[in-house]
DRENVEXRO-896593 format. One record per residue (C-alpha): x, y negated, z negated. Coordinates in nm, 3 decimals, decimal comma. Example, Ala and Ser with C-alpha at 12.3 -4.5 7.8 and 13.67 -1.06 7.14 Angstrom:
// residues 2
east north up
1,230 0,450 -0,780
1,367 0,106 -0,714
This chain:
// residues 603
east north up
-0,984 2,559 0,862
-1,176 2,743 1,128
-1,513 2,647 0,977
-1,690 2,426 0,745
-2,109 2,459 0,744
-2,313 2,174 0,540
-1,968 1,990 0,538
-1,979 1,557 0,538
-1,979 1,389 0,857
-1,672 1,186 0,901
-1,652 0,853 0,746
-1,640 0,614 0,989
-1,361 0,355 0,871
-1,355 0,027 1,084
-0,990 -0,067 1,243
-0,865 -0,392 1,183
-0,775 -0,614 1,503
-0,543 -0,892 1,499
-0,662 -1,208 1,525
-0,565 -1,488 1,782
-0,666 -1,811 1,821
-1,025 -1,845 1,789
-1,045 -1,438 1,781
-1,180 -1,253 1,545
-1,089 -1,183 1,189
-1,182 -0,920 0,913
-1,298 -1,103 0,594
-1,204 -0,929 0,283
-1,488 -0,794 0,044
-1,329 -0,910 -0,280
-1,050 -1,186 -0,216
-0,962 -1,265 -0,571
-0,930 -0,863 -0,689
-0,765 -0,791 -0,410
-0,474 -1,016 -0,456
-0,491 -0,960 -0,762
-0,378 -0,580 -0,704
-0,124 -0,710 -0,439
0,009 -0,938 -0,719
0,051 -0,640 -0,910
0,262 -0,429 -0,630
0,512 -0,743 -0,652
0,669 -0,685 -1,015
1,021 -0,675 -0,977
1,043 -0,930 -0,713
0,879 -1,221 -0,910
1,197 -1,445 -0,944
1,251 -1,412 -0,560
0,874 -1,532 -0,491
0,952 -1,799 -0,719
1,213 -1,961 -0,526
1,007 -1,868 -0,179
0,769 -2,089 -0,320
0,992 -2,371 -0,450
1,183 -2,339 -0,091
0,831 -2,385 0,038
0,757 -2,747 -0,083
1,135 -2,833 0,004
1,033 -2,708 0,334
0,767 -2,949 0,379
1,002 -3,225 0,309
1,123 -3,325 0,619
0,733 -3,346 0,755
0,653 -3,551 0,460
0,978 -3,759 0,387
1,091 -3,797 0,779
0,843 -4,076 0,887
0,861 -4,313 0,565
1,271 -4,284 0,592
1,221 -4,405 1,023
0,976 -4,664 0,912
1,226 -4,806 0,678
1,495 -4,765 0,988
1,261 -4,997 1,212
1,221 -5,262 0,921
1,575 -5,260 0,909
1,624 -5,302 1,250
1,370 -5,544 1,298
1,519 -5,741 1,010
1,904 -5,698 1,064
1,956 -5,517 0,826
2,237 -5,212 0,805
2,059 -4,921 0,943
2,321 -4,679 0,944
2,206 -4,558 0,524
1,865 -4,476 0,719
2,046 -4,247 1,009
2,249 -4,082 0,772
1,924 -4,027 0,565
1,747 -3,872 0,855
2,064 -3,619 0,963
2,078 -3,532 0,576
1,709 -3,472 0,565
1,723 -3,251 0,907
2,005 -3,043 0,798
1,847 -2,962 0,466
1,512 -2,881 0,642
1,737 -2,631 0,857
1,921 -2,514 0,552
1,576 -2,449 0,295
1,377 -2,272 0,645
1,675 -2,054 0,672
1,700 -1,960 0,250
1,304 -1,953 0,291
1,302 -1,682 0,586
1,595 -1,479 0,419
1,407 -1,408 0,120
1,074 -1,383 0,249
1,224 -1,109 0,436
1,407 -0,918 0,176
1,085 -1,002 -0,094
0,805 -0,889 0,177
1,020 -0,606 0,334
1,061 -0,489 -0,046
0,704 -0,519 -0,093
0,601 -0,314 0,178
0,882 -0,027 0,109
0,682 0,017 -0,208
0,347 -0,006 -0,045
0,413 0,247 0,183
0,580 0,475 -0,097
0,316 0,423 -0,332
0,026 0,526 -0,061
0,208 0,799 0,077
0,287 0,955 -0,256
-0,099 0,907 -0,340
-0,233 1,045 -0,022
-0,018 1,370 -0,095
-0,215 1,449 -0,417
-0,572 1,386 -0,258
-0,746 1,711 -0,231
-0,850 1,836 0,130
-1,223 1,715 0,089
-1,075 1,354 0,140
-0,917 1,454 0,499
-1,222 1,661 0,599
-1,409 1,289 0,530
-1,165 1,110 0,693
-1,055 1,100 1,022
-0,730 1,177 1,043
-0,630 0,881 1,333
-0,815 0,627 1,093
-0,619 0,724 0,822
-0,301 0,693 1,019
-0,442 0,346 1,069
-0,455 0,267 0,734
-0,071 0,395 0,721
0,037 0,194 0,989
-0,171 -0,138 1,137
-0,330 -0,222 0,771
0,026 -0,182 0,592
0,173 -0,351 0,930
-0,076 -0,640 0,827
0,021 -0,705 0,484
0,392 -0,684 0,643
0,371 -0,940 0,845
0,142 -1,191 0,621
0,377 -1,131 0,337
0,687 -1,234 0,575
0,540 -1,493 0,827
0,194 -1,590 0,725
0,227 -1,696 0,334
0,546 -1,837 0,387
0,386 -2,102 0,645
0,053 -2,122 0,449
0,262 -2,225 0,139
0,445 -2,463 0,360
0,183 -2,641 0,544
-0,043 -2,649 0,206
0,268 -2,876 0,082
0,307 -3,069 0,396
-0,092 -3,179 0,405
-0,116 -3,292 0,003
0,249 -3,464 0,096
0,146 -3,663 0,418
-0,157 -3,733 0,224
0,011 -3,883 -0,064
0,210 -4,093 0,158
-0,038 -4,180 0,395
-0,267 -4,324 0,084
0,062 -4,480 -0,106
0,079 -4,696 0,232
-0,247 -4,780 0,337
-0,575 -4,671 0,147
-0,761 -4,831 0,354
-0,605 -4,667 0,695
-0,636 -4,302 0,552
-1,028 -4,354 0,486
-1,051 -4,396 0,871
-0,805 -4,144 0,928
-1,017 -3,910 0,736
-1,304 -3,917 0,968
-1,146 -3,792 1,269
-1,015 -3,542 1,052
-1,358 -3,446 0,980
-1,469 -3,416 1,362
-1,214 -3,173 1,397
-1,340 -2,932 1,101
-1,703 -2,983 1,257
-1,547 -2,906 1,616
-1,356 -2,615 1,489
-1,621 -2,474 1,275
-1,857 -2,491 1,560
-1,596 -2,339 1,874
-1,481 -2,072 1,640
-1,827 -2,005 1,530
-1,913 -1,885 1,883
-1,603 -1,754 2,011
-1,575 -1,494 1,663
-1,879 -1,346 1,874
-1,739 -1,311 2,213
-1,428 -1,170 2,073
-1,627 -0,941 1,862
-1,804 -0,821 2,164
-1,474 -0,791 2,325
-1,313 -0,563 2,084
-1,632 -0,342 2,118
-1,606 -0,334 2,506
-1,251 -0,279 2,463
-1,264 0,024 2,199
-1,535 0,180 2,462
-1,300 0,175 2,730
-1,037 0,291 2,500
-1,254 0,580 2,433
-1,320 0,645 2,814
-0,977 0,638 2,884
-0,862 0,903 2,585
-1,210 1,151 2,712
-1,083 1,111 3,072
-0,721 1,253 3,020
-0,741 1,454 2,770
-1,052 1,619 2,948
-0,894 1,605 3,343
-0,906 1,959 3,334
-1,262 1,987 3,283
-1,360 1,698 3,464
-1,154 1,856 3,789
-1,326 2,161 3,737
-1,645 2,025 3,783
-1,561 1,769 4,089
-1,686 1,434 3,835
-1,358 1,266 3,952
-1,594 0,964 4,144
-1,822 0,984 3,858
-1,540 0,921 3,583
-1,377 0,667 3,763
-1,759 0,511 3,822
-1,808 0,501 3,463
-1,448 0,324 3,417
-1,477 0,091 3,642
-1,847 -0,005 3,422
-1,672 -0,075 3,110
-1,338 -0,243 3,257
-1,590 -0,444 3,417
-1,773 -0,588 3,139
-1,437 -0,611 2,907
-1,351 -0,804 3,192
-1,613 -1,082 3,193
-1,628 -1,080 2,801
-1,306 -1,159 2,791
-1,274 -1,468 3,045
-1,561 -1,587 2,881
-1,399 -1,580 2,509
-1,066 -1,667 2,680
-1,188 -1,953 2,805
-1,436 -2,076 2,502
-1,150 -2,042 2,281
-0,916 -2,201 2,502
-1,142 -2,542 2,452
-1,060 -2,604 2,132
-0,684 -2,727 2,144
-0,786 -2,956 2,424
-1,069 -3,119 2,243
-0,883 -3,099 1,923
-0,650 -3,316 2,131
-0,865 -3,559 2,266
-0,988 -3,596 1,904
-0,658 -3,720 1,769
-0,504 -3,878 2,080
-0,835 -4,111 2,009
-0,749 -4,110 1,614
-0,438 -4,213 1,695
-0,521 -4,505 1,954
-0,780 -4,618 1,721
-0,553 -4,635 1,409
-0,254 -4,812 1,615
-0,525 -5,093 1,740
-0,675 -5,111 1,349
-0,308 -5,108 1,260
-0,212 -5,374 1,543
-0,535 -5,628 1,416
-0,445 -5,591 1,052
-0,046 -5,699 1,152
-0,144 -5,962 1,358
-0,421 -6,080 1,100
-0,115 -6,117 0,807
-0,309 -5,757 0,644
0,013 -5,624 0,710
0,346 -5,759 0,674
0,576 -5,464 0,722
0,583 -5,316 1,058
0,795 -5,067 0,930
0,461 -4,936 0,781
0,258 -4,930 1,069
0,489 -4,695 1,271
0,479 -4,431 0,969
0,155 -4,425 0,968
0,129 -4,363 1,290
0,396 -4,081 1,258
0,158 -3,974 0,932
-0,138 -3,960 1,134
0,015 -3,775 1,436
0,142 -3,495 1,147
-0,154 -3,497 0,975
-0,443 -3,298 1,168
-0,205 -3,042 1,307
-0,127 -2,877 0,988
-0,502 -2,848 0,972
-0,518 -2,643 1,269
-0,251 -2,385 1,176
-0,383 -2,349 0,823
-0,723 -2,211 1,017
-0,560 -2,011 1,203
-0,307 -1,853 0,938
-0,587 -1,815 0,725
-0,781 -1,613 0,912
-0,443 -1,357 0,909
-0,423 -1,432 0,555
-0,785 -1,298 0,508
-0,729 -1,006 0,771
-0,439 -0,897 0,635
-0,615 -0,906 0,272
-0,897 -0,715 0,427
-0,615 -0,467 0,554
-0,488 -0,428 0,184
-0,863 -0,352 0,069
-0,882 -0,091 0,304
-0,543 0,091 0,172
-0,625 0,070 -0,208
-0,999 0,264 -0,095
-0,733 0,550 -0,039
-0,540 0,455 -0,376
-0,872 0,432 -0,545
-0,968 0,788 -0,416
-0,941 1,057 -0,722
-0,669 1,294 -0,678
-0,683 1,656 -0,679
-0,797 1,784 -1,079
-0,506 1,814 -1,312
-0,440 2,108 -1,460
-0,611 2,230 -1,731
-0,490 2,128 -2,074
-0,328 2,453 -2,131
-0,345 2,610 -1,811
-0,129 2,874 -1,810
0,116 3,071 -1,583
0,079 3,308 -1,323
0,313 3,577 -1,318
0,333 3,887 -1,052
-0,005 3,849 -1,005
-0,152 4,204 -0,936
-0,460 4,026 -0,684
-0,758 4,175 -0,863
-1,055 3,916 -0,686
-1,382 3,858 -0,839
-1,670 3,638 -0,710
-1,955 3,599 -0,995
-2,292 3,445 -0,860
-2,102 3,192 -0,677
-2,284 2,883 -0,544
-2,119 2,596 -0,355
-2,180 2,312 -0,105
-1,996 2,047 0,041
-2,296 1,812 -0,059
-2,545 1,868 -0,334
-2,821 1,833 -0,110
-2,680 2,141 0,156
-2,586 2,463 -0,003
-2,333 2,650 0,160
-2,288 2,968 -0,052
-2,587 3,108 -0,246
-2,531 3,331 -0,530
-2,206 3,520 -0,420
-2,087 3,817 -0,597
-1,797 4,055 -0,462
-1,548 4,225 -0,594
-1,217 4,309 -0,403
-0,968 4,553 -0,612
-0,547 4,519 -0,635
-0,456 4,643 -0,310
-0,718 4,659 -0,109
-0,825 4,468 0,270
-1,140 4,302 0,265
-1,258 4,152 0,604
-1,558 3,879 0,616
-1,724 3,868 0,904
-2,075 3,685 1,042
-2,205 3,362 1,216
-2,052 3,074 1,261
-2,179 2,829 0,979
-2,253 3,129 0,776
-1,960 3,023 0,498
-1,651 3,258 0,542
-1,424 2,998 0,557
-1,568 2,822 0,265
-1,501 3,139 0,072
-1,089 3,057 0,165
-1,137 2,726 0,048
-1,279 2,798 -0,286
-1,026 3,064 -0,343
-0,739 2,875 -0,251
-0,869 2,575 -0,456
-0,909 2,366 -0,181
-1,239 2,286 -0,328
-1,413 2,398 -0,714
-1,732 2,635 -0,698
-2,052 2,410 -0,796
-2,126 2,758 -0,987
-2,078 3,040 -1,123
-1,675 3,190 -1,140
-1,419 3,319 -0,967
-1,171 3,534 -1,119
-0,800 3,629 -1,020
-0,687 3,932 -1,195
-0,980 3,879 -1,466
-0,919 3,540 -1,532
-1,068 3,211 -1,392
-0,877 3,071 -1,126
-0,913 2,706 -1,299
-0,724 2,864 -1,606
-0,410 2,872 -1,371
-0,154 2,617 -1,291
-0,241 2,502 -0,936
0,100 2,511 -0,796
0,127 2,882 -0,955
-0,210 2,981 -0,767
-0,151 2,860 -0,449
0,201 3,011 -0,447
0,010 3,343 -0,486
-0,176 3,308 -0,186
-0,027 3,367 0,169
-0,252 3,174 0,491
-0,264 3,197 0,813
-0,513 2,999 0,982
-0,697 3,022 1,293
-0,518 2,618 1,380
-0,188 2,703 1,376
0,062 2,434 1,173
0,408 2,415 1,340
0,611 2,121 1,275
0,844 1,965 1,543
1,170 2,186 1,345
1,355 2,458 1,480
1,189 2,764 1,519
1,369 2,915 1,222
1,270 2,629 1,002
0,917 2,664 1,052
0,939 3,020 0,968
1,098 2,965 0,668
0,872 2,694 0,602
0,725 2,787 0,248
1,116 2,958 0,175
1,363 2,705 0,268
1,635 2,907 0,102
1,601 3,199 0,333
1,864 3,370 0,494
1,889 3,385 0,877
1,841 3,764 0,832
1,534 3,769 0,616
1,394 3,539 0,870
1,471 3,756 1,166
1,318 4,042 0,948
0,970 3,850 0,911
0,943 3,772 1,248
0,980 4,158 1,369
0,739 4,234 1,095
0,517 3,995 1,261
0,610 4,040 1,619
0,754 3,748 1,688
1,111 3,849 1,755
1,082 3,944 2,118
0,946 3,623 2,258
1,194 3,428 1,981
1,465 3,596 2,153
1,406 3,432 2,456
1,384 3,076 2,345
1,657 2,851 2,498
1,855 2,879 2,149
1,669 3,142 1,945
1,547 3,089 1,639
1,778 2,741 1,704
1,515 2,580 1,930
1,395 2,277 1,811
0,995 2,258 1,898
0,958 1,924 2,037
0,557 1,870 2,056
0,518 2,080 1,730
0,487 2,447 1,903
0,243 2,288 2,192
0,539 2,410 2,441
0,435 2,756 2,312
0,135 2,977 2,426
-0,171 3,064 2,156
-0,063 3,360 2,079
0,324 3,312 2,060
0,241 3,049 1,804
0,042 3,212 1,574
0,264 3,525 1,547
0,528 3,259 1,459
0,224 3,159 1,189
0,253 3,545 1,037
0,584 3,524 1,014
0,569 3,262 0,811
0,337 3,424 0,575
0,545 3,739 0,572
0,815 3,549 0,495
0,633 3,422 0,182
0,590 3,729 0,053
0,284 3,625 -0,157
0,107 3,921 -0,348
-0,261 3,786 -0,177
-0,255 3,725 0,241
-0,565 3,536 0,383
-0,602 3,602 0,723
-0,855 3,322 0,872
-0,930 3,451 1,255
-0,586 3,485 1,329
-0,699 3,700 1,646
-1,013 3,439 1,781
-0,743 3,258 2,020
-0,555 3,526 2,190
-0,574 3,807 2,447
-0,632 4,159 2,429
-0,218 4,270 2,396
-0,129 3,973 2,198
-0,451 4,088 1,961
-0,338 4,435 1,939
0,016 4,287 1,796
-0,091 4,088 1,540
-0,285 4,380 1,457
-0,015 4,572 1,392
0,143 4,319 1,222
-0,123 4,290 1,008
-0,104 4,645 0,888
0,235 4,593 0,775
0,222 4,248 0,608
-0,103 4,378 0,443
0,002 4,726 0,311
0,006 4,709 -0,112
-0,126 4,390 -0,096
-0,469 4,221 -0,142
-0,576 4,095 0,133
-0,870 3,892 0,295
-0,926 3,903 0,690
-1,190 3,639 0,857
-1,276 3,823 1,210
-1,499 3,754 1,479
-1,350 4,074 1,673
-1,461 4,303 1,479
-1,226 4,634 1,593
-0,957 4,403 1,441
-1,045 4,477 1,059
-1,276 4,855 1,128
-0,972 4,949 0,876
-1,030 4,748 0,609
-1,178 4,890 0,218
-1,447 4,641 0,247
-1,645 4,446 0,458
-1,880 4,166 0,352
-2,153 4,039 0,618
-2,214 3,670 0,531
-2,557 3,523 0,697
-2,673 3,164 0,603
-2,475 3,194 0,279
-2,544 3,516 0,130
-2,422 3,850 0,148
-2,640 4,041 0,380
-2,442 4,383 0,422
-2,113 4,496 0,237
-1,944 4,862 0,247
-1,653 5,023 0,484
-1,718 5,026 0,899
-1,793 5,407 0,826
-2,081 5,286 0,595
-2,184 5,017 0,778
-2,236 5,179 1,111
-2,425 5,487 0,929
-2,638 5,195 0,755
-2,705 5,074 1,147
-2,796 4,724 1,057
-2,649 4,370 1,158
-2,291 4,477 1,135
-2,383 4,795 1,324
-2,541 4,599 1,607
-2,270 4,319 1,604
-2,024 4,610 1,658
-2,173 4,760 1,960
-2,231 4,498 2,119
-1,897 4,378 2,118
-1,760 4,737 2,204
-1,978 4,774 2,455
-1,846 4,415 2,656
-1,491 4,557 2,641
């Protein structure tokens, strides 16, 4: 729409980054509900998460089972004993590992992939039904966001993240297990050097969540620079700031720059020192180990080297449980983020007995009509017109001054705060929505092509028309000449969605569309503001044809464009100021009168 005064300001809806190691993370508002609702979206593929979790613990078996079965190889050794039972253990145990990985990443991928399908299905249906408040809230890259990166999220937690979570959760309580089934005593040392590495990763992460926080800042402002500086090169050629644009970039590369070395290289001390931690935990636990043998504590030695295979195993799963968890809890923020749009109300249902609308003869009332796009600032104030069967009625006035917001409420794009409006004496909530909008034909000062053919985008809103009622509506509207000398006609496919096409060329193709529709009311919402002169004086035309025994409505800022019509209604700051033909308006000599001159006199 051309126009919205007193409408919201956009909602601002923060993106989601992925984290790295040490980066930063979303954290989810509600953690338990949320999963709760993603526990939900998974009926029907129960039984498969079922076995993805029983693969799971079989998965951690060779991490938990691999180091007792190699102990018991070096006892045998060490006692002369057959050792070939214990190699044949070991090459069993590693080809089953292989085997349950391989089951485990087959259905993780046919679960999670199944998962998502229905996600995506489920969102996109809803998003279909919201009404167009929602979108003017909304911007519309942030909700593609939500569409892609957030369900892209939840994709790849669902396959990767929870699969490995599940995995090393099993592998830590197993090693554990073992580890205290062999030596209590050992594990209660062990356990403090797993402690300094929560402290030390609690603290490094702690600081480095900030730089990368800043980081993602500095990089969204340079992402910002970058889209103002080409989309705007035009402008900023025009006006010779070519030095002071690149200045500018170089600023904010320059900072991302340092930010980033400096969480780079904070974050990249934490493996090292996580290192050092349990290359020490490991020296000190083979020299405890060592005394205790030597000292008749322990007799097996089989023992002391799976321990020592326990303790290498043990702190790493740690690690990658941090680090999957903060995906885990990123990704769950990412679901919380696309069940705010599920949680959005649709458009209102239908009356409970709303009724048809048949031939509609396009009688229009407004009664004392007030509306706003938020309570607190009123956009129309006690409207009251009247526009017969038949008849052209142009709205004109300021900017702000709530002639498109008449479209909307007519059109049912938003309800009136109060009073009524009335379509052929009846109120236009008593209809069936689908029934209304059908009887309204738009054309809107944005044109909407789709990257189709030329003739499909015509026949947009009458997919069943023949090639020869299309060719029809697009002579009605003017269209046909410039059609004609597409590449392939009405064949040519319009690969950047009519951008290859001048103003003017696309919204004829816009009134063709409309004619095409046939519908018994047109709207016509500045269809001239974004053309020249000739082009103007064709749509014009066109618009005398299309709107002959027809109600129609005409938004105008060029005013010679509707001097025709039965009625014209001067809108200032919400209320009808002046309403009459041009004949009586001009004779009246008031705002109208002096808008009308004016622009006469510049032409």
């Amino acid at each position: 729409m051309a126009e919205k005064s007193g409408g919201m300001p956009p909602v601002n809806l923060n993106g989601i980054s992925r984290p790295g190691r040490g980066g930063v993370f979303v954290k989810p508002k509600n953690m338990k509900g949320t999963l709760r609702r993603l526990w939900r979206l998974t009926e029907g593929q129960r039984k498969g998460l079922g076995w993805i979790l029983l693969l799971s613990a079989f998965a951690s078996g060779a991490s938990i089972l691999s180091p007792y079965v190699t102990g018991k190889a070096v006892t045998a050794i060490s006692g002369d004993d057959a050792v070939s039972w214990v190699l044949l253990c070991l090459t069993g145990l590693y080809l089953g590992d292989w085997m349950v990985k391989f089951l485990q990443a087959f259905f993780m991928a046919l679960i999670g992939q199944r998962v998502i399908h229905h996600i995506r299905k489920t969102l996109f249906s809803h998003i279909k039904t919201l009404p167009l408040s929602f979108f003017d809230n909304h911007r519309h890259g942030e909700l593609m966001s939500r569409l892609t990166n957030d369900v892209d999220n939840i994709s790849t937690t669902i396959s990767n993240s929870l699969t490995l979570l599940l995995t090393y959760g099993f592998t830590v309580v197993g090693i554990l297990f073992m580890m205290l089934y062999l030596s209590p005593f050992l594990t209660v040392v062990s356990l403090f050097g797993v402690g300094m590495i929560f402290i030390l990763t609690k603290t490094v992460t702690k600081y480095t969540r900030r730089l990368f926080s800043r980081q993602q800042k500095s990089l969204g402002a340079l992402n910002g620079q970058v889209e103002e500086s080409v989309s705007g090169l035009s402008i900023v050629k025009a006006f010779c700031r070519e030095e002071e644009m690149e200045r500018e970039f170089e600023e904010k590369n320059e900072e991302l720059c340092k930010i980033s070395i400096k969480a780079l290289i904070c974050s990249g001390y934490l493996m090292p020192l996580m290192n050092v931690i349990n290359n020490l935990l490991y020296v000190a636990i083979s020299v405890l180990s060592g005394v205790l043998f030597v000292n008749g504590r322990i007799t097996d030695i089989g023992l002391v080297t799976s321990f020592l295979l326990y303790v290498r195993q043990f702190t790493r799963p740690f690690v990658e449980i941090a680090n999957i968890y903060n995906n885990f809890q990123t990704a769950v923020a990412g679901a919380e983020r696309v069940f705010e749009i599920l949680d959005e109300s649709p458009e209102p249902p239908d009356r409970q007995g709303a009724v048809r609308l048949n031939h509609p003869r396009g009688d229009i009332e407004l009664r004392h009509v007030e509306f706003g796009y938020t309570p607190e600032n009123p956009v129309l104030k006690d409207i009251s017109i009247k526009i017969l069967a038949g008849t052209q009625a142009a709205i004109v006035g300021a900017t702000g001054s709530g002639k498109t917001t008449i479209i909307n409420l007519l059109t049912r794009f938003y309800d009136i705060s109060a009073g009524n409006i009335l379509l052929d004496g009846r109120d236009l909530r008593d209809y069936r929505m689908e029934d209304l909008r059908k009887a309204f034909g738009v054309v809107l000062q944005d044109t909407a092509l789709f990257a189709i053919s030329v003739r499909d985008n015509i026949c947009y809103g009458h997919p069943e028309a023949t090639i020869e009622q299309i060719k029809k509506a697009a002579q009605t509207s003017g269209a046909d000449s410039f059609i004609e000398r597409l590449p392939e006609g009405y064949d040519t496919i319009l690969e950047h969605g009519g951008m290859e096409l001048s103003q003017g060329e696309r919204q004829l193709l816009t009134i063709a569309r409309a004619v095409l529709a046939n519908a018994p009311i047109l709207i016509l919402d500045e269809a001239t503001s974004s053309v020249d002169t000739v082009t103007e004086q064709k749509i014009r035309r066109a618009m005398l044809q299309i709107c002959a025994n027809r109600t129609s409505v005409i938004i105008a800022h060029r005013l010679s464009t509707i001097r025709d019509s039965d009625l014209i209604i001067l809108l200032e700051n919400g209320t009808i100021a002046e309403q009459g033909t041009h004949e009586e308006l001009m004779a009246y000599n008031g705002h109208y009168a002096q808008m009308y001159k004016t622009q006469t006199e510049c032409l």
